[in-house]
C-alpha positions as a Markdown table, in Angstrom:
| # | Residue | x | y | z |
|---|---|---|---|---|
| 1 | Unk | 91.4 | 97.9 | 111.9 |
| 2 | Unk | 93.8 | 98.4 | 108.8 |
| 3 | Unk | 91.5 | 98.4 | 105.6 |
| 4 | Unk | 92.8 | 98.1 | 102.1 |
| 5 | Unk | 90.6 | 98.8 | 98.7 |
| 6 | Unk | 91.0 | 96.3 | 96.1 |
| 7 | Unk | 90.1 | 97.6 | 92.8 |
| 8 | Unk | 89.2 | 94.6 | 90.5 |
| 9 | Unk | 86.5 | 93.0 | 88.4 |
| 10 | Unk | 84.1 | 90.3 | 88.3 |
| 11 | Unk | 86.1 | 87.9 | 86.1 |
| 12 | Unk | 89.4 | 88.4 | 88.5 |
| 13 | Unk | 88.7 | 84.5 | 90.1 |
| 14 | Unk | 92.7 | 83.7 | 91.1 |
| 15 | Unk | 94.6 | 86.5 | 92.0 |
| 16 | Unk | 92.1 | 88.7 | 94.3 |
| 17 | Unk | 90.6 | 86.8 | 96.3 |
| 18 | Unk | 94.0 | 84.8 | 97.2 |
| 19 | Unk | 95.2 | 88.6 | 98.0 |
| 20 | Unk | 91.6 | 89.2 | 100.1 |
| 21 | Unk | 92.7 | 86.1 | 102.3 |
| 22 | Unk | 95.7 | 86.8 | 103.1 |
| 23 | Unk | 94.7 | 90.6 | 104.2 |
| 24 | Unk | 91.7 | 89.0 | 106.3 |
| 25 | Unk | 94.7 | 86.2 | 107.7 |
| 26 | Unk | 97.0 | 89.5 | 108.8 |
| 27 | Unk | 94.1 | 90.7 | 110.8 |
| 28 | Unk | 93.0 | 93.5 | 108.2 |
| 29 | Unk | 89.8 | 94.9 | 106.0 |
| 30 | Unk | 89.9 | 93.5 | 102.2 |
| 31 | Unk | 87.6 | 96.1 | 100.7 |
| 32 | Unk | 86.4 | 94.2 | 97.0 |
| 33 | Unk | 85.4 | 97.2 | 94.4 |
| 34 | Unk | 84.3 | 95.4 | 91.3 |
| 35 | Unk | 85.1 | 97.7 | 89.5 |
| 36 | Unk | 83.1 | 97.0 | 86.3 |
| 37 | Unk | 80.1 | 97.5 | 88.4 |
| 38 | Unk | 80.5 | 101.1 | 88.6 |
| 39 | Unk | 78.6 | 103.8 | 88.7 |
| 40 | Unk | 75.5 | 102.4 | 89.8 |
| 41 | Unk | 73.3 | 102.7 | 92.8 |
| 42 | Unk | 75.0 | 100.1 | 94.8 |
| 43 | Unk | 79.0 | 100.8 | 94.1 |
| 44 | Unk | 79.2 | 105.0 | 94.2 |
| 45 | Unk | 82.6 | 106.9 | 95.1 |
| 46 | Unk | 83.6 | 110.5 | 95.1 |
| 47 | Unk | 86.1 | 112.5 | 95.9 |
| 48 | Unk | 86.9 | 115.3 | 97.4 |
| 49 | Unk | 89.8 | 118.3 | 98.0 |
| 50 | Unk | 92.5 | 118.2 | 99.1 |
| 51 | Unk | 92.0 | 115.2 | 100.5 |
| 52 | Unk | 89.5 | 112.7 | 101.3 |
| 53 | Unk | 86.9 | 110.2 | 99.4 |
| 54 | Unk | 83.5 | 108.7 | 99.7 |
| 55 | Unk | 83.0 | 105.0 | 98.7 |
| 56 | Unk | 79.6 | 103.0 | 98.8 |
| 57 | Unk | 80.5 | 99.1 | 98.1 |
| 58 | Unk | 77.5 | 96.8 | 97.8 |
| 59 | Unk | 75.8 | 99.2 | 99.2 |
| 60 | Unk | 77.1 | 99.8 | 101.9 |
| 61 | Unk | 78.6 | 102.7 | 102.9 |
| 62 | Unk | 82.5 | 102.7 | 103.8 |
| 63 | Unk | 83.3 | 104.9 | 107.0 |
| 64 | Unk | 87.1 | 102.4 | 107.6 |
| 65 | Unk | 89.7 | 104.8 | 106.9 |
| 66 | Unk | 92.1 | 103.1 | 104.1 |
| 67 | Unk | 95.4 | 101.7 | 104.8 |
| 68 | Unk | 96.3 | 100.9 | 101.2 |
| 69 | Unk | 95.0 | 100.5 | 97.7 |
| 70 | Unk | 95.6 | 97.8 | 95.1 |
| 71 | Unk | 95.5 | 98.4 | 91.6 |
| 72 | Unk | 95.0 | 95.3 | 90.3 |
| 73 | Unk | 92.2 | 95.8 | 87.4 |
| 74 | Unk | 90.4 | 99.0 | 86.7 |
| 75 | Unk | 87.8 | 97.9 | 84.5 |
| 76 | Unk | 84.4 | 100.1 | 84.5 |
| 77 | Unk | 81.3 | 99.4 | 82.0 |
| 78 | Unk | 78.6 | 101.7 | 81.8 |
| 79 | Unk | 75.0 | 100.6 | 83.4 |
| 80 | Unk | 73.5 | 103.1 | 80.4 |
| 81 | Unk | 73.0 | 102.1 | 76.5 |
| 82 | Unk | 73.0 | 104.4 | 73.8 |
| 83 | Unk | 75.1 | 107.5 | 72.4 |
| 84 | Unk | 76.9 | 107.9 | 75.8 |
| 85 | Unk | 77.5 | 105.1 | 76.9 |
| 86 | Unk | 81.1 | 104.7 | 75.4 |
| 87 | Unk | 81.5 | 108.6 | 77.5 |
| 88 | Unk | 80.3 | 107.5 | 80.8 |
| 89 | Unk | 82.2 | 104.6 | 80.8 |
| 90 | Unk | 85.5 | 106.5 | 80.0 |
| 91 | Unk | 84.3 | 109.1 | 82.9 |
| 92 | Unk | 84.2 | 106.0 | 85.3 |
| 93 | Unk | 87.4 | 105.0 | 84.3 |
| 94 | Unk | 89.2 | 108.6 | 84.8 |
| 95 | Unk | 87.2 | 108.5 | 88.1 |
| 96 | Unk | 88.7 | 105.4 | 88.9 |
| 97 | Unk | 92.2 | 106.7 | 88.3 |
| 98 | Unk | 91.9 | 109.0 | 90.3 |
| 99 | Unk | 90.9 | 107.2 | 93.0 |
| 100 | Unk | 94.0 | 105.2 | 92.6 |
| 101 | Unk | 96.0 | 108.2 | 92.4 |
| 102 | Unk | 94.5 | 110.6 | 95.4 |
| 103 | Unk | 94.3 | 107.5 | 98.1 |
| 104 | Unk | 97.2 | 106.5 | 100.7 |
| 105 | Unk | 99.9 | 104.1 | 99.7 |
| 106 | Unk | 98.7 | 102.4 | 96.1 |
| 107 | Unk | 100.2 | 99.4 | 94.5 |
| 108 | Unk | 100.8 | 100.8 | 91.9 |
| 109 | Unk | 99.4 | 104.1 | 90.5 |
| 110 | Unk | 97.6 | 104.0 | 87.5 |
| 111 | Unk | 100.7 | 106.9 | 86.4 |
| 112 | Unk | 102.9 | 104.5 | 87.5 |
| 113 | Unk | 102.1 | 101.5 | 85.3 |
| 114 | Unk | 101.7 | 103.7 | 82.6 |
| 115 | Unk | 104.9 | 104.8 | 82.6 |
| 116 | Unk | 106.2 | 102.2 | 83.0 |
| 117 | Unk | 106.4 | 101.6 | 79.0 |
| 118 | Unk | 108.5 | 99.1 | 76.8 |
| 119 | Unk | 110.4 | 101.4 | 75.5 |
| 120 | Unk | 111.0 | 102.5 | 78.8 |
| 121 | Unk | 112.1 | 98.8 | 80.2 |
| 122 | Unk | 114.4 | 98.7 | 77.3 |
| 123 | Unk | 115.8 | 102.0 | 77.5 |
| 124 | Unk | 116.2 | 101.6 | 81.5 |
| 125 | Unk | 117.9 | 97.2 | 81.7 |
| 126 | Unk | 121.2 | 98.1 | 80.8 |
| 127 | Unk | 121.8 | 100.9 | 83.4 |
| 128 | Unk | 120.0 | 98.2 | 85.7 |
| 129 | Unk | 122.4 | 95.8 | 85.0 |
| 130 | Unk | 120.4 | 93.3 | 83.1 |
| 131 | Unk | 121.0 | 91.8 | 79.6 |
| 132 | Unk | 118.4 | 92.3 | 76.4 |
| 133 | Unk | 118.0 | 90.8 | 73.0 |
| 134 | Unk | 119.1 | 93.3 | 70.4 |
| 135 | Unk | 115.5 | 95.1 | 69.6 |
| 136 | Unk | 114.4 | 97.8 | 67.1 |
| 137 | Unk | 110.7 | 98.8 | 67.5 |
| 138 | Unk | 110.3 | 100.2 | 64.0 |
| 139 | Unk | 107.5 | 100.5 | 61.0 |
| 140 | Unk | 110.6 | 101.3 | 58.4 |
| 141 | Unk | 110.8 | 98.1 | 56.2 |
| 142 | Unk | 114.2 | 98.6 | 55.1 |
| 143 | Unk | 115.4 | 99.1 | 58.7 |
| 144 | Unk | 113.7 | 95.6 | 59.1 |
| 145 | Unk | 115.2 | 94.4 | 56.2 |
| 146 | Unk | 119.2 | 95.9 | 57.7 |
| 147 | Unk | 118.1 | 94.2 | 61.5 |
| 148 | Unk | 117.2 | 90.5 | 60.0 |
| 149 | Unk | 120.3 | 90.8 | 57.7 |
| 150 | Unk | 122.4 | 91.5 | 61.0 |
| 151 | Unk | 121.2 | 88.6 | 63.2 |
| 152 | Unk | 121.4 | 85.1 | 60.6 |
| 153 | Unk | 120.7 | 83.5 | 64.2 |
| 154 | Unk | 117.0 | 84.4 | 63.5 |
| 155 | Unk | 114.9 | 87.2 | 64.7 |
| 156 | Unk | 111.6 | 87.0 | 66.1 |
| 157 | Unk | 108.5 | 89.8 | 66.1 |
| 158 | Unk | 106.2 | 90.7 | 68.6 |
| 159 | Unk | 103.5 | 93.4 | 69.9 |
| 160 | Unk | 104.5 | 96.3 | 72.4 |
| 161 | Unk | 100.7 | 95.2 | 73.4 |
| 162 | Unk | 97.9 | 92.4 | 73.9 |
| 163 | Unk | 97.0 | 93.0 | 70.3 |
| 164 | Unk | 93.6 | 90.4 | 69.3 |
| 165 | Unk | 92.5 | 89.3 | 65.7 |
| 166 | Unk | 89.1 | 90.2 | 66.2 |
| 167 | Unk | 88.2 | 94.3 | 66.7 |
| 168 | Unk | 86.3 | 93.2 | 69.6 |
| 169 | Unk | 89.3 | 92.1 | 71.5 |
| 170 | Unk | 87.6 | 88.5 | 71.6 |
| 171 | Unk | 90.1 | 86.1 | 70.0 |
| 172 | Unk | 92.9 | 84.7 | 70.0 |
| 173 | Unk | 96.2 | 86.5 | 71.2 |
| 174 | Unk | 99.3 | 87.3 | 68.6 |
| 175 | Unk | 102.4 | 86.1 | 70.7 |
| 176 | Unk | 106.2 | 86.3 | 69.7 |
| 177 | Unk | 106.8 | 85.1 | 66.3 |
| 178 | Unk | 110.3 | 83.9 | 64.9 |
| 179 | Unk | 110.2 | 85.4 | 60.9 |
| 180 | Unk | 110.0 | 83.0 | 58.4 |
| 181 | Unk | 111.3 | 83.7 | 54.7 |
| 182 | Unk | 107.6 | 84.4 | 53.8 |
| 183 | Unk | 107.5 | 87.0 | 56.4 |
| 184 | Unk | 110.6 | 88.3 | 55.3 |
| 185 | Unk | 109.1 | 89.1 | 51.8 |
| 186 | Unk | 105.9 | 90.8 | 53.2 |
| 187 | Unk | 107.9 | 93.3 | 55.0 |
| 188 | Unk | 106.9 | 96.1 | 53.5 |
| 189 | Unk | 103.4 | 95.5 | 55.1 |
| 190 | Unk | 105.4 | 96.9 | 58.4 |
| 191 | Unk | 104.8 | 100.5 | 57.1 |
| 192 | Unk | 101.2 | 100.3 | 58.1 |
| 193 | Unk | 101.8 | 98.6 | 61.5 |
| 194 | Unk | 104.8 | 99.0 | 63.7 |
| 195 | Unk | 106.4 | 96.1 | 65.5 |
| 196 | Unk | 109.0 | 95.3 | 67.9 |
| 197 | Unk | 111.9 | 92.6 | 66.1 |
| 198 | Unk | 114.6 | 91.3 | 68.4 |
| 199 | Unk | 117.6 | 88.9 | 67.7 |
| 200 | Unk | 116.6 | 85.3 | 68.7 |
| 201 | Unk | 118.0 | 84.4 | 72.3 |
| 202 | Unk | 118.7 | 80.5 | 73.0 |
| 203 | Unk | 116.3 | 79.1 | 75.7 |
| 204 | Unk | 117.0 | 76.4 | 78.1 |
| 205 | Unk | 114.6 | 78.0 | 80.2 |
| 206 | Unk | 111.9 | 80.5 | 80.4 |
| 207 | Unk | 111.3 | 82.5 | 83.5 |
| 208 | Unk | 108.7 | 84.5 | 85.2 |
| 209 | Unk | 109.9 | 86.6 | 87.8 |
| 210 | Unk | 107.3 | 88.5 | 90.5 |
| 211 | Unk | 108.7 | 91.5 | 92.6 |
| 212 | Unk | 106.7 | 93.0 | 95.6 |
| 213 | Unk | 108.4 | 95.2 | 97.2 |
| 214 | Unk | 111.8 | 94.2 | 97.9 |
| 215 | Unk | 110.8 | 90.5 | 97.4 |
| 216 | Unk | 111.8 | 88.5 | 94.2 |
| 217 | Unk | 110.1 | 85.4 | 93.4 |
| 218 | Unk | 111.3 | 83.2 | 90.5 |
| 219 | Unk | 109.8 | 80.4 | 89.0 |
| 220 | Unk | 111.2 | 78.3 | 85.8 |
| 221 | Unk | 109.5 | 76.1 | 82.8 |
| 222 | Unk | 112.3 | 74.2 | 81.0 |
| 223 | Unk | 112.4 | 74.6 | 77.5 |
| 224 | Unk | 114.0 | 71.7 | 76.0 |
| 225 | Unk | 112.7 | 72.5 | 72.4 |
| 226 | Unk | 113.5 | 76.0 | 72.3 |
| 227 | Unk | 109.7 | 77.2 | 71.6 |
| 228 | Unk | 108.8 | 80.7 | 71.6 |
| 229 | Unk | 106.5 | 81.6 | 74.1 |
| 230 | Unk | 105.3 | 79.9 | 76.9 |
| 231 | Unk | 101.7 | 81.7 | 76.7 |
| 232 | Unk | 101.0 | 78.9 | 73.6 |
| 233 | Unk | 100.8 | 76.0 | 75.9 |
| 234 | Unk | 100.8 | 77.9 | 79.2 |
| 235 | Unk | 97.4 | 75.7 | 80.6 |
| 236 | Unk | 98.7 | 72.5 | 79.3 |
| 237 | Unk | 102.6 | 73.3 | 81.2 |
| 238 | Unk | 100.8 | 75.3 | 84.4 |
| 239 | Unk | 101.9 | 73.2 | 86.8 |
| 240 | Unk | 105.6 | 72.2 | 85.5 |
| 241 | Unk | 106.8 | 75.4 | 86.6 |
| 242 | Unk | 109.9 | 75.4 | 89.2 |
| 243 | Unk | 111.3 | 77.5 | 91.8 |
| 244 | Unk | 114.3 | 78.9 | 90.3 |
| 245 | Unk | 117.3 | 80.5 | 91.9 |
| 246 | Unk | 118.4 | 83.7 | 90.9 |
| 247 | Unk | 122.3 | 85.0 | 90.5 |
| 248 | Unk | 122.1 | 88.2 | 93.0 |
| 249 | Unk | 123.5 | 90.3 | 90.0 |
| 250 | Unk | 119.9 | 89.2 | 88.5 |
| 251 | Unk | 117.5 | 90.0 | 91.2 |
| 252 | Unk | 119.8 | 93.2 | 92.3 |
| 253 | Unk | 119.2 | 94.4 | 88.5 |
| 254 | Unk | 115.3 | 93.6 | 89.0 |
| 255 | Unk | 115.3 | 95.5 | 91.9 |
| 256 | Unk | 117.0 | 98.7 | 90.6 |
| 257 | Unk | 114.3 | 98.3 | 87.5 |
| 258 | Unk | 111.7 | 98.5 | 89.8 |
| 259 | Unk | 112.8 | 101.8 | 91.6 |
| 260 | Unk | 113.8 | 103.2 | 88.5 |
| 261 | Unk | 109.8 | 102.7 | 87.5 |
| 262 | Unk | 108.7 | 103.8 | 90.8 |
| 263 | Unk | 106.4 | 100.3 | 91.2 |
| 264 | Unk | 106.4 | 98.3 | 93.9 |
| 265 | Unk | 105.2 | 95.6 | 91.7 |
| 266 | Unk | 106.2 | 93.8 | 88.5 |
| 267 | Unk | 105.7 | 90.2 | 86.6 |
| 268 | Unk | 109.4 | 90.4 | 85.3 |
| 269 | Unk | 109.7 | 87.6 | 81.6 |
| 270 | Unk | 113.6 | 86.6 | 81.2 |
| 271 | Unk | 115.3 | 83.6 | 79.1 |
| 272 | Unk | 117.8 | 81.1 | 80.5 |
| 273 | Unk | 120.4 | 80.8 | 77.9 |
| 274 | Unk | 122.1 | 77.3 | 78.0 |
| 275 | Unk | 125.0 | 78.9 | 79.0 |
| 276 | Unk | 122.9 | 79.9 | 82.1 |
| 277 | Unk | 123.0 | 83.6 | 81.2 |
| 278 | Unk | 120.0 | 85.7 | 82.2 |
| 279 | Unk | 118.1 | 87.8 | 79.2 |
| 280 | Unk | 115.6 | 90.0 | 80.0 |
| 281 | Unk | 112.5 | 90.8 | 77.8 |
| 282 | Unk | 110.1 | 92.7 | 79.6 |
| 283 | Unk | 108.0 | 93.5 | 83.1 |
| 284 | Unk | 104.4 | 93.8 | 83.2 |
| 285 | Unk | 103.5 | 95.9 | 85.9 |
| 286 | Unk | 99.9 | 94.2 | 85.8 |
| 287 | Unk | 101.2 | 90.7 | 85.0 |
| 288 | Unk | 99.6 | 87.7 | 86.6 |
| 289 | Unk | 101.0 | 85.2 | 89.2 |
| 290 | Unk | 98.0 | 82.9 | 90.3 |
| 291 | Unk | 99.5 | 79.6 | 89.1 |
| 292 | Unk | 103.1 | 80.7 | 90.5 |
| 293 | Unk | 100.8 | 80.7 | 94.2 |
| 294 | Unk | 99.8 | 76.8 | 93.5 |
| 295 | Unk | 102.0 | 74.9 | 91.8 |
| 296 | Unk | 105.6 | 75.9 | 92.9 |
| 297 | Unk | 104.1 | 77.7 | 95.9 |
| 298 | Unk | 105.4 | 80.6 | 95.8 |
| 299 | Unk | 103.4 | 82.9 | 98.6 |
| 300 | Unk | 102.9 | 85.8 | 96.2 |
| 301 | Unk | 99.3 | 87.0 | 97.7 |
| 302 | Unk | 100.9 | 87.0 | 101.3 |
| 303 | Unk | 103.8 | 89.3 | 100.4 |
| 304 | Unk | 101.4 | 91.6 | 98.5 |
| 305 | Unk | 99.5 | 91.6 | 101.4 |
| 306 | Unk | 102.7 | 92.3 | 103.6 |
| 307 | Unk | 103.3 | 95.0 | 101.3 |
| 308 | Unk | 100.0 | 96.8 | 101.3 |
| 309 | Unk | 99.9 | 96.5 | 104.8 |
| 310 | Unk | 103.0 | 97.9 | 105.5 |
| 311 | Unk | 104.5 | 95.1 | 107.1 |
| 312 | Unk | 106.9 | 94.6 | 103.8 |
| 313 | Unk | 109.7 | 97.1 | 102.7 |
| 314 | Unk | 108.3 | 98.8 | 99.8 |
| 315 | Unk | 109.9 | 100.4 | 97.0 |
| 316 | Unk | 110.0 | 103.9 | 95.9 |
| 317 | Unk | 111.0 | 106.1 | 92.7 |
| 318 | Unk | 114.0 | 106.5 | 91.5 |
């Protein structure tokens, strides 16, 4: 029987277990490592060289030879207090990377999303053949100053990461920003923090593309008003999302992102202009989908499922 490891965590409730159901429809093993229950007594791995690994699940030990591995969350917390336990849960981690990185086919390596940076995305959609805002990425105020002069259409400021108020990661996100005149004046705080400022695109429509593989599935939430950042209301609009179709030029672009990343997965973001022209913004190789799966029904979890198994094209590096 095909098996596939599904490296997760306890608080995963959408995506995994959608995944785990369609791998147990296809006739195959979904193996649940939860991951922020290791190392302890009853979830234990090791590895060996050069090639091979032990893994102990609920404890129970895992003899099923692995098809595939998906890298959805690596999240490990140490079962130990104290001095070390900030070092043992960074050793679990690395331990977990490797895992990710020595097992068969993997969806995606951990160096694969890694890599797969902002800076990268931006450097890489042109060449693709898709469309960005004009960005700088910068902590120079008086570069700041020269980009907001340059775009009167507005410019709007964001995070190159899931940046929280509070130091323990526990409030509220900071999403996309337009700048406001009082921001404007403050912008000599940007030598102490650098951010990303991009040249306001027009939205008739946000989108949320998700590529497995060689499949690209679109999904649209009209944007009548123009707001920034469908993350602010995203639980209230969850289920006014549409199946969109994409121009060809579009998804062709998407795919050549992809194998110029080397990931066989991505949650792509674009804007609709109201002329109907597609802007990208970014990809988030670890983006979530789960509401894409209900509401527009979009059968994400069975082509990732196609895809680990190997009954899916997959794609491959550049």
């Amino acid at each position: 029987m095909r098996a596939v490891l599904l490296l997760t965590h306890d608080d995963d409730d959408y995506c995994t277990p959608m995944v785990a159901e369609a791998i147990r429809a296809r006739g195959a093993l979904p193996l649940l490592f939860p991951t922020n229950r290791f190392p302890s007594a009853d979830w234990r791995m090791g590895l060996r060289f050069p090639a091979g690994h032990t893994l102990v699940l609920g404890g129970e030990r895992i003899t099923q030879p692995l098809t595939a591995i998906w890298n959805r969350r690596i999240a490990p917390a140490s079962a130990i207090e104290g001095a070390l336990a900030g070092s043992v849960a960074e050793e679990a981690r690395r331990t977990l990377v490797g895992l990710a990185e020595h097992g068969p086919f993997v969806m995606d390596p951990p160096s694969a999303v890694h890599g797969a940076h902002k800076v990268r995305q931006l450097d890489q959609a042109g060449p693709c053949g898709l469309t960005i805002p004009a960005t700088v990425h910068t902590s120079d105020p008086d570069e700041a100053r020269q980009f907001v002069a340059a775009h009167p259409g507005g410019v709007i400021a964001k995070m190159m990461h899931d940046v929280r108020i509070r130091p323990d990661r526990s409030g509220p996100t900071i999403f996309t920003n337009l700048l406001k005149a009082e921001d404007i004046e403050a912008i000599d705080d940007l030598m102490w923090c650098p951010m990303t400022l991009q040249a306001k695109v027009p939205s008739a429509a946000e989108l949320r593309l998700i590529c497995v593989g060689e499949q690209v599935f679109a999904a649209a939430l009209e944007n009548p008003t123009g707001a920034l950042d469908w993350r602010r209301t995203g639980a209230r609009d969850i289920d006014r999302w549409e199946p969109w179709t994409l121009p060809q030029n579009v998804r062709d672009g998407v795919i050549a992102m992809q194998r110029q990343l080397g990931l066989n997965y991505g949650a792509y973001d674009f804007i609709v202009e109201p002329t109907g022209h597609h802007v990208f913004l970014e990809v988030n190789p670890q983006g979530e989908w789960f509401w894409l799966q209900r509401w527009p029904g979009l059968p994400i979890a069975e082509a990732i499922a196609d895809t680990l198994l190997g009954d899916a094209p997959r794609i491959g590096a550049a």
